[in-house]
MDAnalysis code that builds the backbone (N, CA, C; Angstrom):
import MDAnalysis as mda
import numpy as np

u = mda.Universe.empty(693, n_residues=231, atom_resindex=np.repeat(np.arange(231), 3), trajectory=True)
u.add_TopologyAttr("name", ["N", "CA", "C"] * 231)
u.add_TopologyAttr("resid", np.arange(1, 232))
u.add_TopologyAttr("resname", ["UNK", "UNK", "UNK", "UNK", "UNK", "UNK", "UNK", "UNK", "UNK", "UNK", "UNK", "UNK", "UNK", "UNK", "UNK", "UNK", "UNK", "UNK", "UNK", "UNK", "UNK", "UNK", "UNK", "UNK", "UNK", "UNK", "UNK", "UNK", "UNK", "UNK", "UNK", "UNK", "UNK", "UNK", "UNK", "UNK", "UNK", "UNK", "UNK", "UNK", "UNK", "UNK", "UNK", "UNK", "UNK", "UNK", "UNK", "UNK", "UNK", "UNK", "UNK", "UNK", "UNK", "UNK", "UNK", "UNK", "UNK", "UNK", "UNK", "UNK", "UNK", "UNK", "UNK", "UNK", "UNK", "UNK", "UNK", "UNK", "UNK", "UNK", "UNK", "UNK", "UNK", "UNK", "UNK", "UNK", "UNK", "UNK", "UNK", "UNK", "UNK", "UNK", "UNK", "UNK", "UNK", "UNK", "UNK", "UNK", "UNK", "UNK", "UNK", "UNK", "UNK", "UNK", "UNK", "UNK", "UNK", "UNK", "UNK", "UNK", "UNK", "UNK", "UNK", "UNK", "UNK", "UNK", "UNK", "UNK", "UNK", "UNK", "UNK", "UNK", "UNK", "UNK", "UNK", "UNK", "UNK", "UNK", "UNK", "UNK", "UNK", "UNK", "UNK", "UNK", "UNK", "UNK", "UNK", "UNK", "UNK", "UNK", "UNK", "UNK", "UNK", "UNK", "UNK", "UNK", "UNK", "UNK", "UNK", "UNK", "UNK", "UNK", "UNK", "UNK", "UNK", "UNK", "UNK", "UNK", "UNK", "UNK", "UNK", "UNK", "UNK", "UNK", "UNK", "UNK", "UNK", "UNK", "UNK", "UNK", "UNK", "UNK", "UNK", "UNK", "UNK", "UNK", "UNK", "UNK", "UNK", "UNK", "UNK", "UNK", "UNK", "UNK", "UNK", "UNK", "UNK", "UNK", "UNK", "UNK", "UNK", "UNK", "UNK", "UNK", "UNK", "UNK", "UNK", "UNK", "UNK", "UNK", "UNK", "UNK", "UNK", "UNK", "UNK", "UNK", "UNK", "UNK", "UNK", "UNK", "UNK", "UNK", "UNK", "UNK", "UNK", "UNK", "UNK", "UNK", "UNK", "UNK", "UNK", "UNK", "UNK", "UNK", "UNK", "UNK", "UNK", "UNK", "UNK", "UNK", "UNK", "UNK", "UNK", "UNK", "UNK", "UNK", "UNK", "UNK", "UNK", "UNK", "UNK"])
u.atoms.positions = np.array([
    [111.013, -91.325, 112.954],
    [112.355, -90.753, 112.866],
    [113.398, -91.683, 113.475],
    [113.003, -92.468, 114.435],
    [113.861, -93.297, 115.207],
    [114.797, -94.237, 114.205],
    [113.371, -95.112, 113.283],
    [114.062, -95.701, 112.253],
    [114.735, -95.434, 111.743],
    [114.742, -94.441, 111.486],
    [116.067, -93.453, 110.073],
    [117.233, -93.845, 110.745],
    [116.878, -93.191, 112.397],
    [118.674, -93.520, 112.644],
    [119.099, -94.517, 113.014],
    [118.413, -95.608, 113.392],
    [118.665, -96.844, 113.615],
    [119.394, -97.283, 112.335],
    [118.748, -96.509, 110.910],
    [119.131, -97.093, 109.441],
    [120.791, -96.956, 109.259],
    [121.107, -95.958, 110.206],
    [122.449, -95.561, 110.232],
    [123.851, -96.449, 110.964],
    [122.542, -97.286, 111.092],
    [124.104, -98.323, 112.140],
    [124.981, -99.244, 111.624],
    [126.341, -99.400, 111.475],
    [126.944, -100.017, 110.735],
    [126.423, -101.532, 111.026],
    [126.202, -102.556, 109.900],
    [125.959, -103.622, 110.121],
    [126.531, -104.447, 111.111],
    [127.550, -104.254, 110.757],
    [128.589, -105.442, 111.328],
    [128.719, -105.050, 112.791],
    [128.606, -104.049, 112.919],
    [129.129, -104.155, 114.726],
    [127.422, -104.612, 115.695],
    [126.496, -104.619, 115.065],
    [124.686, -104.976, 115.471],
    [125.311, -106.590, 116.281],
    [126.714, -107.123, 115.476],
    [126.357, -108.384, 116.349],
    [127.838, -108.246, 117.657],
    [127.721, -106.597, 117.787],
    [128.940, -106.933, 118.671],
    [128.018, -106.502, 120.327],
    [128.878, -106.867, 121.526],
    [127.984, -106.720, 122.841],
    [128.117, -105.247, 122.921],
    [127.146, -104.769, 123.194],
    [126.678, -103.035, 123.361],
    [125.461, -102.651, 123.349],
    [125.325, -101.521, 123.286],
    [123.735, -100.505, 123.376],
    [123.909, -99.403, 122.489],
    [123.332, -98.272, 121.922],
    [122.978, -97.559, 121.008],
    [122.448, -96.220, 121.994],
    [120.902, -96.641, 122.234],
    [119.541, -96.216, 122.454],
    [120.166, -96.058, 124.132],
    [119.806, -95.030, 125.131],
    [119.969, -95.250, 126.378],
    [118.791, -94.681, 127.050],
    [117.614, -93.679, 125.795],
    [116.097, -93.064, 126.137],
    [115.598, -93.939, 124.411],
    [114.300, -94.007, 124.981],
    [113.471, -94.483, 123.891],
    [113.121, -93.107, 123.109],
    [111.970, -94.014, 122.288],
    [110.982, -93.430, 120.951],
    [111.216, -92.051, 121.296],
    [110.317, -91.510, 122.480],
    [109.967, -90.256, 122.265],
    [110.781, -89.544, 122.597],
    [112.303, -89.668, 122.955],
    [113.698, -88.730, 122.918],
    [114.023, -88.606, 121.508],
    [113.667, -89.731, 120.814],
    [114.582, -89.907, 119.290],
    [113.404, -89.214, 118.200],
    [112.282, -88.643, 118.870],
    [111.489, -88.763, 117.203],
    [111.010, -87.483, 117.562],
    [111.106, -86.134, 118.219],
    [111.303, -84.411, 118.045],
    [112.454, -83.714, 118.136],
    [112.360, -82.856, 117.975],
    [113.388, -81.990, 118.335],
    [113.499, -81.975, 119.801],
    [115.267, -81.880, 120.134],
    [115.644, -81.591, 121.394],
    [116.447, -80.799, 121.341],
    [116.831, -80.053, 122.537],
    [117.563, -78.921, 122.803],
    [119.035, -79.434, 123.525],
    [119.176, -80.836, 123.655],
    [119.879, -81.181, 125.028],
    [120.101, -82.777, 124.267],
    [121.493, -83.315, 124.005],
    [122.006, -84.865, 123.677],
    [122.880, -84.817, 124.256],
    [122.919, -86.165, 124.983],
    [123.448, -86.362, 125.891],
    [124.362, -87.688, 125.422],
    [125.758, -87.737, 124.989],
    [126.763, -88.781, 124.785],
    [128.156, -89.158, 125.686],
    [128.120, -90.384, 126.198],
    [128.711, -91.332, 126.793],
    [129.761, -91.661, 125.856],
    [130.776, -92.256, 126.412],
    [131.912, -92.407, 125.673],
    [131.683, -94.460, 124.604],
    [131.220, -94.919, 126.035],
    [130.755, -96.358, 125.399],
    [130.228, -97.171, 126.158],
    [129.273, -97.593, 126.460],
    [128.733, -98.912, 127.684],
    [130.063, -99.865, 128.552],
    [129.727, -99.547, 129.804],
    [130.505, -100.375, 130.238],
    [130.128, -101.421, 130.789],
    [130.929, -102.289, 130.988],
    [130.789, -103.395, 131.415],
    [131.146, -104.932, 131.134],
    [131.786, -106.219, 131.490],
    [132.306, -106.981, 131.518],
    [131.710, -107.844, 129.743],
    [132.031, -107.749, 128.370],
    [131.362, -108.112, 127.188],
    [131.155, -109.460, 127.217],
    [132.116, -110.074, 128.297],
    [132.031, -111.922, 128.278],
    [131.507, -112.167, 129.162],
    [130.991, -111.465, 129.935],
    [129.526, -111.516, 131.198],
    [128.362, -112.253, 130.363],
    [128.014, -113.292, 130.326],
    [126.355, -114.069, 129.769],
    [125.956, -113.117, 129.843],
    [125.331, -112.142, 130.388],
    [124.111, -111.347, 130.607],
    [124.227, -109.816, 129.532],
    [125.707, -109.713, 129.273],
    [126.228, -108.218, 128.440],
    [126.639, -109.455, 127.433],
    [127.136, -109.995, 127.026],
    [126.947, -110.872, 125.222],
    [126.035, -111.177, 125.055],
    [124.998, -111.582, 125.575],
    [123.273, -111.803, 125.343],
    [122.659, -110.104, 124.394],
    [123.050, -109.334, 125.384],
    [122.719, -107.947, 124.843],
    [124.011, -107.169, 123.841],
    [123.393, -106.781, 122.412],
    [123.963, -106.695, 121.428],
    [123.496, -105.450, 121.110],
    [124.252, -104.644, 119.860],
    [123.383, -103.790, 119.714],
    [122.487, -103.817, 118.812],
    [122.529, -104.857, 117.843],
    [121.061, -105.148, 117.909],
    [120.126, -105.527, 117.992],
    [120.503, -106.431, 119.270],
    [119.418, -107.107, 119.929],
    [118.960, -105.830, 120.865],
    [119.716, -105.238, 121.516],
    [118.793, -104.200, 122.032],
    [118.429, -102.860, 121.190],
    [118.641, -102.601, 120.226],
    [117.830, -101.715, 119.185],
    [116.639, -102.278, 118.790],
    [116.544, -103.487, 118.888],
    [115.222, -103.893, 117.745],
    [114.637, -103.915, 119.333],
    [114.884, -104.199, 120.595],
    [113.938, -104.177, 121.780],
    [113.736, -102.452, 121.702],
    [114.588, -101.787, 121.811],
    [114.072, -100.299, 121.988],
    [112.905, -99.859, 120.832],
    [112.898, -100.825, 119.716],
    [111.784, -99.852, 118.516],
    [110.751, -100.727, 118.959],
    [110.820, -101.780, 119.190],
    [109.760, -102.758, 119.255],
    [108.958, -103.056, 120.941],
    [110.138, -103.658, 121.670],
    [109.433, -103.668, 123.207],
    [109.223, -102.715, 124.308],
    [110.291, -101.760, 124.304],
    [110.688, -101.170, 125.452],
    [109.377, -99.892, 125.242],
    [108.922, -99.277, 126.197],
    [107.989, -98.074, 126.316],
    [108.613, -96.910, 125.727],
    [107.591, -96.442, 124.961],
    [108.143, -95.361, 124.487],
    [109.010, -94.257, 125.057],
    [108.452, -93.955, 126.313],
    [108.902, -93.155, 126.929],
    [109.883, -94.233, 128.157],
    [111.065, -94.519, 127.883],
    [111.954, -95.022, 128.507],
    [113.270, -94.118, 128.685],
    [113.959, -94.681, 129.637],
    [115.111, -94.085, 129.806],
    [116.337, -95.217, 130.926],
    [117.108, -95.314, 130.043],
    [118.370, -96.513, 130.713],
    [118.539, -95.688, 132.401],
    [119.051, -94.604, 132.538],
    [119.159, -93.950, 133.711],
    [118.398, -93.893, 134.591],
    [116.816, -93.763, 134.505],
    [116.143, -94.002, 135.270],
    [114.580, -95.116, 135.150],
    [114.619, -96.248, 134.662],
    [113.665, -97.238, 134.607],
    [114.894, -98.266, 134.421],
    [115.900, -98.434, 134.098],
    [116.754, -100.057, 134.470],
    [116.967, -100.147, 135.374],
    [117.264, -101.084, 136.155],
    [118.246, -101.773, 137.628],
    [119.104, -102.389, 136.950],
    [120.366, -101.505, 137.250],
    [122.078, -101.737, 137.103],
    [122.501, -102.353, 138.461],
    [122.774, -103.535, 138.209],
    [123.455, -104.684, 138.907],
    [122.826, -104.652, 140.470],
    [121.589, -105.513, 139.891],
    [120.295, -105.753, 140.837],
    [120.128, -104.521, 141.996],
    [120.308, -103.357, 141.539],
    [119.796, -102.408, 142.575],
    [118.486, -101.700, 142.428],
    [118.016, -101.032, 142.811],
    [116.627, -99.835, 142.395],
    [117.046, -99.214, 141.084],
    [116.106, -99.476, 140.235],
    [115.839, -98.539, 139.207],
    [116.513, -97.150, 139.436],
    [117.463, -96.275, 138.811],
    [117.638, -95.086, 138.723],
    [119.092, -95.123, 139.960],
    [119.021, -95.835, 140.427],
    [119.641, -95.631, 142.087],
    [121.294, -96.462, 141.835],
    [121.800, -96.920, 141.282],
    [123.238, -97.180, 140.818],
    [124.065, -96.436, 139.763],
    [125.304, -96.169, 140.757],
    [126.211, -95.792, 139.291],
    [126.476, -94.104, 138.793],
    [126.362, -94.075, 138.087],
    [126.393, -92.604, 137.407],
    [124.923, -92.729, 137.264],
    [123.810, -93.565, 137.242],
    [122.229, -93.208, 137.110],
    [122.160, -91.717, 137.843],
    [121.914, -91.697, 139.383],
    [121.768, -90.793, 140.036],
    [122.003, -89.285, 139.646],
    [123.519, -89.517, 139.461],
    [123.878, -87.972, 138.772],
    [123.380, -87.960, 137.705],
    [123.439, -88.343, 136.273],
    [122.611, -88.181, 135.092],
    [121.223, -87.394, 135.860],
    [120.612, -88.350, 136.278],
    [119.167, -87.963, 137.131],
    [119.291, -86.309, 137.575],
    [120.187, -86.618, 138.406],
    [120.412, -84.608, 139.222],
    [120.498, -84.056, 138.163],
    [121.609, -83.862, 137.356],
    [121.466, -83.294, 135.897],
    [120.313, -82.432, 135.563],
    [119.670, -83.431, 135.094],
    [118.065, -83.429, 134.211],
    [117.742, -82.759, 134.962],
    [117.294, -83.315, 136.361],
    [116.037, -82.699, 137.442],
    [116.728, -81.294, 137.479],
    [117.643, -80.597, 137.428],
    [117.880, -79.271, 137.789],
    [117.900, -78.763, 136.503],
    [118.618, -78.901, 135.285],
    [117.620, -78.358, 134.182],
    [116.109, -78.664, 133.642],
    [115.500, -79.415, 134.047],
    [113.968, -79.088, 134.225],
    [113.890, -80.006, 133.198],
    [114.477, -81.114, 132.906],
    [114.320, -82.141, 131.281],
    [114.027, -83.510, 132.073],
    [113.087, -84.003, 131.376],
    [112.472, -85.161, 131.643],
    [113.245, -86.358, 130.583],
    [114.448, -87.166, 131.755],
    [114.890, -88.100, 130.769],
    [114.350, -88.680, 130.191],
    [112.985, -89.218, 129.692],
    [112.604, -90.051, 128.996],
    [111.677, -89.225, 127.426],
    [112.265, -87.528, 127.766],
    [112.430, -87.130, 126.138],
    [113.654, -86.276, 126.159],
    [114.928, -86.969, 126.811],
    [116.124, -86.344, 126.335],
    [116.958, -87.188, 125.667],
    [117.019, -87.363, 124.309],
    [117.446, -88.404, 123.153],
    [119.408, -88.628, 124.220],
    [119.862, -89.615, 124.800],
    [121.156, -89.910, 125.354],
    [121.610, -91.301, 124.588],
    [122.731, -91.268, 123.743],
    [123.743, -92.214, 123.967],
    [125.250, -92.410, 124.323],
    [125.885, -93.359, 123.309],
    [127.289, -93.458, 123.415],
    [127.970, -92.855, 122.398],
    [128.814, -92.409, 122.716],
    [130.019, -92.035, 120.866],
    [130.100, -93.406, 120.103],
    [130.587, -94.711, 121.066],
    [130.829, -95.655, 120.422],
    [130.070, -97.020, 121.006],
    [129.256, -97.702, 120.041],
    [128.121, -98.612, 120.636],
    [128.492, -99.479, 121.194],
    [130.129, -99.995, 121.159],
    [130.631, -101.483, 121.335],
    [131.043, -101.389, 123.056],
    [130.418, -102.659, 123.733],
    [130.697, -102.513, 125.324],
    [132.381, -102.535, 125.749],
    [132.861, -102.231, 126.566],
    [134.486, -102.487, 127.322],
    [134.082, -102.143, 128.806],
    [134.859, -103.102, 129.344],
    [134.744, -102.791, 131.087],
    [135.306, -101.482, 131.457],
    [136.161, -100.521, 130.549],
    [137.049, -99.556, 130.536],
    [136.861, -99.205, 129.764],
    [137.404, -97.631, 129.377],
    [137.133, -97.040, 128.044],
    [138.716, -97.285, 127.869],
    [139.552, -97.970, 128.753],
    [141.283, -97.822, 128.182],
    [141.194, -99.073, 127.519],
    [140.507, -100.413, 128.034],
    [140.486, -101.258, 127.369],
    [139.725, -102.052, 126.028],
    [139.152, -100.613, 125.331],
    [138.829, -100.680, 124.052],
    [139.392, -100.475, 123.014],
    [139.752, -101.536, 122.095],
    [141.141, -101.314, 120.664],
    [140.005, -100.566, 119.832],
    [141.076, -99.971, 119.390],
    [140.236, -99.211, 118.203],
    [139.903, -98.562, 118.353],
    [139.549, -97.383, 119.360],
    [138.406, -96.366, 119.608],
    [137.582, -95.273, 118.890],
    [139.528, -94.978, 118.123],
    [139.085, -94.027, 117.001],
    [138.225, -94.681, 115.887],
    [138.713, -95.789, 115.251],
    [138.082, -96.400, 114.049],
    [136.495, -96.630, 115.027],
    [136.532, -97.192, 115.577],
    [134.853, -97.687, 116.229],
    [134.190, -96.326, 116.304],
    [134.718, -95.199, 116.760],
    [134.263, -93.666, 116.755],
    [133.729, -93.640, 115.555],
    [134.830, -93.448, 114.384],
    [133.831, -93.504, 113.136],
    [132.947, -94.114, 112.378],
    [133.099, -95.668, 112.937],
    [132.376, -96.335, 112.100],
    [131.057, -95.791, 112.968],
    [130.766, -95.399, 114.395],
    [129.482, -95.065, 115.117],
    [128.864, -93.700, 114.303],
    [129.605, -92.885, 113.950],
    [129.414, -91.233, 113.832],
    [127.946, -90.961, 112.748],
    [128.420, -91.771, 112.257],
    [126.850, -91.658, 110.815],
    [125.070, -91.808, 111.658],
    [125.394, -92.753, 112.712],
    [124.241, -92.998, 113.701],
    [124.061, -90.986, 114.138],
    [125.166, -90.990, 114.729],
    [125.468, -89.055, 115.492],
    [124.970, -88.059, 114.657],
    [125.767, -88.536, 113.545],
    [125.461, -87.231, 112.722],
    [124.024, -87.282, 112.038],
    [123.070, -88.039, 111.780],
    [122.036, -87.905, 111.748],
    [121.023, -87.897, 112.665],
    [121.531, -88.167, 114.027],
    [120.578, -87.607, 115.117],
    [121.157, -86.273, 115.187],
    [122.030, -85.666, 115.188],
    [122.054, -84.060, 115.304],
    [121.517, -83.165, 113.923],
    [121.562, -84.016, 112.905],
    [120.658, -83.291, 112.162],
    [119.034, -83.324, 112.389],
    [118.558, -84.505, 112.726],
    [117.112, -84.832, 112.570],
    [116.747, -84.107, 114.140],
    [117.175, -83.463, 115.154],
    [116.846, -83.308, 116.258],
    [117.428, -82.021, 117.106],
    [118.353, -81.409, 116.055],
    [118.988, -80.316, 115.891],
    [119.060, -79.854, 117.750],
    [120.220, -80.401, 118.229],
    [120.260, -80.063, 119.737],
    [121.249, -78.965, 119.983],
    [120.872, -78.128, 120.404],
    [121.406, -76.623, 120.814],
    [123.116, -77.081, 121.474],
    [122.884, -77.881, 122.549],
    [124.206, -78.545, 123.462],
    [124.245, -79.914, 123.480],
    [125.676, -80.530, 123.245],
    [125.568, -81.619, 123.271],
    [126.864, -81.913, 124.397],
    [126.417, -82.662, 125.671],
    [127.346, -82.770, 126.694],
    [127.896, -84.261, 126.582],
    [129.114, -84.504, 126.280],
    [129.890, -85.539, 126.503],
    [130.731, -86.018, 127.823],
    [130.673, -86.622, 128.184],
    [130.946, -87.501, 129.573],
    [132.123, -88.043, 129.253],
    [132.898, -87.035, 129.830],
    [134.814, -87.796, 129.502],
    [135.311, -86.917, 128.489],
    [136.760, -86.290, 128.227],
    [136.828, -85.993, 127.691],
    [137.232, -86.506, 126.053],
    [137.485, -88.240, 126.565],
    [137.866, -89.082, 124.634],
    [136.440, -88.312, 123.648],
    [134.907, -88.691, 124.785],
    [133.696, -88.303, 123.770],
    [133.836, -87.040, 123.039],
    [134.091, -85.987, 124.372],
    [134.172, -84.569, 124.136],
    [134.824, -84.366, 123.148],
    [136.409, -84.945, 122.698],
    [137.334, -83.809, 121.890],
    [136.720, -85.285, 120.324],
    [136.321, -86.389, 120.120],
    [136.192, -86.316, 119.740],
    [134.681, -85.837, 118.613],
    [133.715, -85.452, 119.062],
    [132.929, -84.723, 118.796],
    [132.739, -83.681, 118.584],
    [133.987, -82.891, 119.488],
    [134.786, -81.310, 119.133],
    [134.915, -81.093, 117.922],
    [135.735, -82.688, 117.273],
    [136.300, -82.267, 116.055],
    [135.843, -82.883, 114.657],
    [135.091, -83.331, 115.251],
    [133.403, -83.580, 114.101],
    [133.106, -82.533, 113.769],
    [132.516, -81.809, 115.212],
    [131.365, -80.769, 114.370],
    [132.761, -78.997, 114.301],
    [133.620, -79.453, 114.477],
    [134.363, -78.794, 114.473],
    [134.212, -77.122, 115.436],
    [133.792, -77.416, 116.531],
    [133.567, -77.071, 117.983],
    [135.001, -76.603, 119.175],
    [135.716, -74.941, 117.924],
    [136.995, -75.519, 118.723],
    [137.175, -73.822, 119.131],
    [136.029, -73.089, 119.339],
    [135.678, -71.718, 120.546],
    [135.628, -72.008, 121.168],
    [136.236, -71.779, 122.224],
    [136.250, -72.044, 123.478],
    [135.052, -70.465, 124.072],
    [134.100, -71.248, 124.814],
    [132.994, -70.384, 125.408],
    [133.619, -69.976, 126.751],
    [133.299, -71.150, 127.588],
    [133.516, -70.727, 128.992],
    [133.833, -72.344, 130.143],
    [134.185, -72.460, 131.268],
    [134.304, -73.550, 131.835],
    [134.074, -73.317, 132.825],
    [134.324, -74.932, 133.552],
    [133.773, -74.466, 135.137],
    [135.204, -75.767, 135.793],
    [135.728, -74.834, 136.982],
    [136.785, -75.811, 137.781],
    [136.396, -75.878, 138.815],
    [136.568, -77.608, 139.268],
    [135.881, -77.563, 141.053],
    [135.947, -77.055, 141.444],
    [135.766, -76.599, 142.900],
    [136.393, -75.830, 143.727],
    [136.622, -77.377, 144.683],
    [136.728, -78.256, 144.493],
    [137.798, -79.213, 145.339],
    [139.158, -78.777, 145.443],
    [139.850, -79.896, 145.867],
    [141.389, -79.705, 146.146],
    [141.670, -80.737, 144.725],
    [140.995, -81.358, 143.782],
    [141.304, -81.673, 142.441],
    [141.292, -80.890, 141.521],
    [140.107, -79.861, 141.374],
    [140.248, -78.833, 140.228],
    [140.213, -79.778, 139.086],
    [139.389, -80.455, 138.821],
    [139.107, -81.176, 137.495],
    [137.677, -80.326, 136.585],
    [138.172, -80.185, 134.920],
    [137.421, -79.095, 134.396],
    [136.411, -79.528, 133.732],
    [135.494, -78.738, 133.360],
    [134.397, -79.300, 132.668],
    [134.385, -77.567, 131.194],
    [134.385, -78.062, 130.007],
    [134.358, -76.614, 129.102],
    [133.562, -76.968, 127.902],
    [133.074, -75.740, 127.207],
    [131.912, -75.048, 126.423],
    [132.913, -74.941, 124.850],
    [132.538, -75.699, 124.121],
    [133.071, -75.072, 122.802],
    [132.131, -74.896, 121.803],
    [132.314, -74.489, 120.807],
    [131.388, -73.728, 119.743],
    [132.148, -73.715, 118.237],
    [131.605, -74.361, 117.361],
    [131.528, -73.680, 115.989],
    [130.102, -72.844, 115.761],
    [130.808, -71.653, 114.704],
    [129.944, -71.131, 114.231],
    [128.228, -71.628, 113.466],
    [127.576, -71.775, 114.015],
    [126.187, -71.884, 113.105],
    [125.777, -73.407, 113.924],
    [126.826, -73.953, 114.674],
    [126.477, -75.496, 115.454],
    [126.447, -75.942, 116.315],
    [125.701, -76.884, 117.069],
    [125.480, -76.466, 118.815],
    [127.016, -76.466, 118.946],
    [126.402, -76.467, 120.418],
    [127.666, -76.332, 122.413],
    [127.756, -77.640, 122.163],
    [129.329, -77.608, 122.292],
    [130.263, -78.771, 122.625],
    [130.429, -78.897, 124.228],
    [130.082, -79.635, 125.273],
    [130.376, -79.671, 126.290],
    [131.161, -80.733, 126.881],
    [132.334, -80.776, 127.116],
    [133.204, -81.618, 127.803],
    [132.607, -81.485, 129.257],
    [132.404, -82.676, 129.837],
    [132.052, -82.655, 131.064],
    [132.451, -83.728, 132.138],
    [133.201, -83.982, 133.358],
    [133.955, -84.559, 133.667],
    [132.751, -86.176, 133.744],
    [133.209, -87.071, 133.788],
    [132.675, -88.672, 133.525],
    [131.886, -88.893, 134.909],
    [130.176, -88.887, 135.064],
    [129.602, -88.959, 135.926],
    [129.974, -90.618, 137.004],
    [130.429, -91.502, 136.276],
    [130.624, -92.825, 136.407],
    [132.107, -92.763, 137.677],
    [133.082, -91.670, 137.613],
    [133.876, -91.148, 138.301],
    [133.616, -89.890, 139.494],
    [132.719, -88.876, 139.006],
    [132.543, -87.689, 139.677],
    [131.092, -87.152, 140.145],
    [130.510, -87.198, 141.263],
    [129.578, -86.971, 141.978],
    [129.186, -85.379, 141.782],
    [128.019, -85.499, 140.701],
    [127.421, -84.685, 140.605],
    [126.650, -83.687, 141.176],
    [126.113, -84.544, 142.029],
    [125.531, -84.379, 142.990],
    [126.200, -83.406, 144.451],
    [127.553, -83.553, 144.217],
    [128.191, -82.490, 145.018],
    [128.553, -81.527, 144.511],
    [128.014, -80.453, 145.230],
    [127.873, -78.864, 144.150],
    [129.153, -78.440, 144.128],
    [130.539, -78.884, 144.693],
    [132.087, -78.928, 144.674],
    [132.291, -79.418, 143.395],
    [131.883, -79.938, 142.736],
    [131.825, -80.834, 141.363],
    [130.779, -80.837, 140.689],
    [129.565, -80.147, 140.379],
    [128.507, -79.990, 139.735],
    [128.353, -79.372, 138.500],
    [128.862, -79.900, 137.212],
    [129.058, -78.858, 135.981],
    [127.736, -78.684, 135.866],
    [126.488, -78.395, 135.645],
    [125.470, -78.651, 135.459],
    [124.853, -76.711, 135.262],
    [125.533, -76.159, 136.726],
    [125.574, -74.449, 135.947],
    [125.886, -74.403, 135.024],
    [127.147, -74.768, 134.490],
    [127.650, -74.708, 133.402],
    [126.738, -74.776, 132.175],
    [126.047, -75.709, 132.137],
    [125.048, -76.534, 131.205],
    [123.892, -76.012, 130.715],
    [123.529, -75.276, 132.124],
    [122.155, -74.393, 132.176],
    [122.953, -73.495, 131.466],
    [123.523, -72.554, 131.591],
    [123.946, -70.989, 130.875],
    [124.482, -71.600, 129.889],
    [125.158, -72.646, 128.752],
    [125.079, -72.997, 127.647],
    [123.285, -72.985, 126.927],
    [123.100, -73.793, 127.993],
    [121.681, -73.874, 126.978],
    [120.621, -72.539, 126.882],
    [120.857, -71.387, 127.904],
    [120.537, -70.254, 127.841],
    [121.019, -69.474, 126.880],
    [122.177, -69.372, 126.568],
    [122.730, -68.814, 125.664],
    [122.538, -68.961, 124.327],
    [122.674, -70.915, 123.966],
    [122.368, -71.217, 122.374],
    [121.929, -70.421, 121.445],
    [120.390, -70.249, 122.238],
    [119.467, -69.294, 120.867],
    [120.323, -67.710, 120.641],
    [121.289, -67.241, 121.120],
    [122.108, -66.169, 120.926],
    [123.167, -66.291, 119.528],
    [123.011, -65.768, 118.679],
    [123.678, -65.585, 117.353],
    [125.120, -65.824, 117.696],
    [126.031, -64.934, 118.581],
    [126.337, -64.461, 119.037],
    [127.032, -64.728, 120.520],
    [128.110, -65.684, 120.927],
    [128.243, -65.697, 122.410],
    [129.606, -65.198, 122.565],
    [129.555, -64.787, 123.793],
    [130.963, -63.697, 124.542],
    [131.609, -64.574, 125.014],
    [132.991, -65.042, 124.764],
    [133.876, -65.416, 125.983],
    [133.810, -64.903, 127.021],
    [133.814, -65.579, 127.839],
    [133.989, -65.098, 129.227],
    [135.038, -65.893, 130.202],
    [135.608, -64.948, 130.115],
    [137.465, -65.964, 130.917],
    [137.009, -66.351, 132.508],
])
């Protein structure tokens, strides 16, 4: 199944610096309940070490070298630290570990494959959005995921308005002195849209900032025909 969606990647951007894949084989080839999308890889594209890595130089490593059961969040070392232990890794990690999902079969990427040190300093976002979406839209068909949580809200609204995800379910506001939101949307018959504030910015890990309830009672709910606003 992996192949199929790999089949989906626009040619031309395979030779631009980026990633795709952020869990291997066995996230991409059953059904999941839980996809997990990033807005776009960050990091410096004229860095030797991020223009070396393409997306498809690292797609053909994810079908071919990398272990099946992999996961970018927790088996890489991001900028020579411990495996799992830099960055937004950690929180991703808390995430998972408190809904009970083993990243290395929770299918996670980007909305858009092409790297930027910033998501402000990427031209194009929208056009690169679409030219990525055909990769999306056939992993949400082939893997049919109940919730799909986006990191930031550019991923969120635009994936909102893909699957056309514009019920508003329910949200969750810090209880910091920021009050930054994290919210649940829904079309009829198609998963949970989850806007969720950008782990790469917001410490998950502090239950002042932890959308992750949130996440659990989406994914409780899904199999419900049927969900209640709740203000």
């Amino acid at each position: 199944m992996i192949e199929h969606f790999g089949d989906k990647i626009d040619a031309e951007l395979k030779c631009e610096s980026g990633r795709i894949f952020y869990s291997g084989r066995a996230a991409f080839s059953s059904p999941a309940d839980l996809y997990l999308l990033g807005y776009n890889p960050g990091g410096d594209p004229s860095d030797p070490a991020h223009a070396q890595e393409t997306v498809g130089s690292h797609t053909h490593a994810v079908l071919t070298q990398l272990p099946d059961r992999w996961s970018a969040y927790k088996n890489e070392s991001w900028e020579n630290n411990r495996p799992g232990a830099h960055g937004m890794q950690p929180r991703v990690l808390h995430l998972l570990r408190r809904l009970g999902r083993d990243p290395h079969e929770t299918p996670a990427s980007n909305l858009i494959f092409v790297r930027s040190r910033r998501e402000e300093t990427l031209s194009g976002g929208k056009k690169l959005a679409d030219r990525c979406w055909p990769f999306h839209e056939a992993v949400i068909a082939g893997l049919s995921p109940k919730v799909i949580v986006c990191f930031g809200k550019k991923a969120g609204e635009h994936v909102g308005r893909r699957l056309k995800a514009e019920r508003w379910i329910k949200g969750f506001t810090e209880t910091n002195d920021r009050h930054w939101r994290s919210d649940a949307y829904r079309a009829d018959g198609g998963p949970i849209v989850i806007t969720v504030t950008h782990p790469s910015i917001v410490d998950w890990t502090n239950p002042e900032a932890d959308p992750t309830p949130l996440i659990e009672e989406m994914l409780a709910k899904a199999v419900a025909p049927e969900l209640r606003v709740v203000p």
